[in-house]
C-alpha positions as CSV (number, residue, x, y, z in Angstrom):
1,X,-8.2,-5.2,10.1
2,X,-6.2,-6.1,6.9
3,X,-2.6,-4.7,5.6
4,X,-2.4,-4.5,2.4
5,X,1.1,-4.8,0.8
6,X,1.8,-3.1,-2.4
7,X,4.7,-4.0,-5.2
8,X,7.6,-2.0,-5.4
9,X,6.8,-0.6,-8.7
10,X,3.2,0.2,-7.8
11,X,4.1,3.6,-6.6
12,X,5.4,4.7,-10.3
13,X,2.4,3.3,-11.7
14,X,0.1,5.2,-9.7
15,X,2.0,8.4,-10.4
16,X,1.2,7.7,-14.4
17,X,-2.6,6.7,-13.6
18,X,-5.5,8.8,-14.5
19,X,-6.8,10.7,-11.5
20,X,-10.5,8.9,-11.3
21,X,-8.4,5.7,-11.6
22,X,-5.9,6.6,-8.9
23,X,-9.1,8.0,-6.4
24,X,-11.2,4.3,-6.8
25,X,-8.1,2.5,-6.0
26,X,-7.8,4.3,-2.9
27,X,-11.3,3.4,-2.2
28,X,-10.9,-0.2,-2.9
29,X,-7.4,0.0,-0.6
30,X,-10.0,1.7,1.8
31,X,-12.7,-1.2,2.1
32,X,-10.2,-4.3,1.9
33,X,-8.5,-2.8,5.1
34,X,-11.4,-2.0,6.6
35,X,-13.9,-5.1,5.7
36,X,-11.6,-7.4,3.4
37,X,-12.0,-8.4,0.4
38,X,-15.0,-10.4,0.3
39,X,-16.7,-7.0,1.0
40,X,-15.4,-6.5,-3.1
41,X,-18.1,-9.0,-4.2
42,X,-21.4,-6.4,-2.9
43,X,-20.1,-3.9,-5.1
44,X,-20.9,-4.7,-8.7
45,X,-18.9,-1.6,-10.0
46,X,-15.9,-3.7,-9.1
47,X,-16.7,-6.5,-10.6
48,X,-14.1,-8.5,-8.5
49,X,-13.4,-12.2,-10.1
50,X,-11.0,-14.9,-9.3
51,X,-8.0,-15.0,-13.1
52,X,-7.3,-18.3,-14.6
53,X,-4.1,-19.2,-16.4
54,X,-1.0,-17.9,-15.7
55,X,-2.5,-15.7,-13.2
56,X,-3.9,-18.7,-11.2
57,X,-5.1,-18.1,-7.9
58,X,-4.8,-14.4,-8.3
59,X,-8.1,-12.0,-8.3
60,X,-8.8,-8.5,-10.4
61,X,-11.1,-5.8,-9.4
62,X,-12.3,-3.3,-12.0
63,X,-11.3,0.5,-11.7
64,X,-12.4,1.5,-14.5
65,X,-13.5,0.2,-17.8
66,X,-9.7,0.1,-18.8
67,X,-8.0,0.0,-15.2
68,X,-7.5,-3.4,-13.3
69,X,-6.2,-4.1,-10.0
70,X,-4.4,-7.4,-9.2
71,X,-4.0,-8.7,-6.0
72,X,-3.5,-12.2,-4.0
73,X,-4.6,-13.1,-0.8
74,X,-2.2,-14.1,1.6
75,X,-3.6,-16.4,4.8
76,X,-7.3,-15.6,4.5
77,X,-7.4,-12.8,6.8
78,X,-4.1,-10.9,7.2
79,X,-2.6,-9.7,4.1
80,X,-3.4,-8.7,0.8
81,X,-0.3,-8.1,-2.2
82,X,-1.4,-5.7,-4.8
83,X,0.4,-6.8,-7.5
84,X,-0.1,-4.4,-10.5
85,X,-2.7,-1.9,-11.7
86,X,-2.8,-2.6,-15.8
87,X,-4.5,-1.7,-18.5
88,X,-7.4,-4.5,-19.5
89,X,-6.5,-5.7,-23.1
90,X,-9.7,-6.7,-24.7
């Protein structure tokens, strides 16, 4: 089983998301606790990639053509830090 940890400022962000955004992050928190998230990569929708740059060893999962999740894994197997849920700017 796998905790996930969320950023302090996650819960005002997710008060200001679109509902369909807010309802597929709870079913991505769903499947990392329950599976992890390697289970991310069978799921095309989510389109789950590792970020270069600044964001370095962090990883983003698609919510929504617009919506992002970033999160780092901690330990391989224990936890995983939700960092923010953003817009994508294309």
């Amino acid at each position: 089983m796998w905790r996930i940890l969320e950023h302090k400022n996650l819960a005002k962000t997710c008060k200001k998301l679109p509902s369909q955004v807010l309802k597929k992050y709870e079913l991505w928190k769903d499947l990392v606790c329950r599976h992890g998230p390697n289970v991310l990569k069978k799921f095309p929708g989510f389109n789950d990639e590792k970020l270069f740059g600044i964001r370095e060893g962090q990883k983003s999962s698609r919510l929504n053509l617009h919506y992002r999740v970033i999160y780092e894994v901690e330990n391989e197997a224990v936890i995983v830090y939700v960092l923010e849920i953003t817009p994508h700017k294309y």
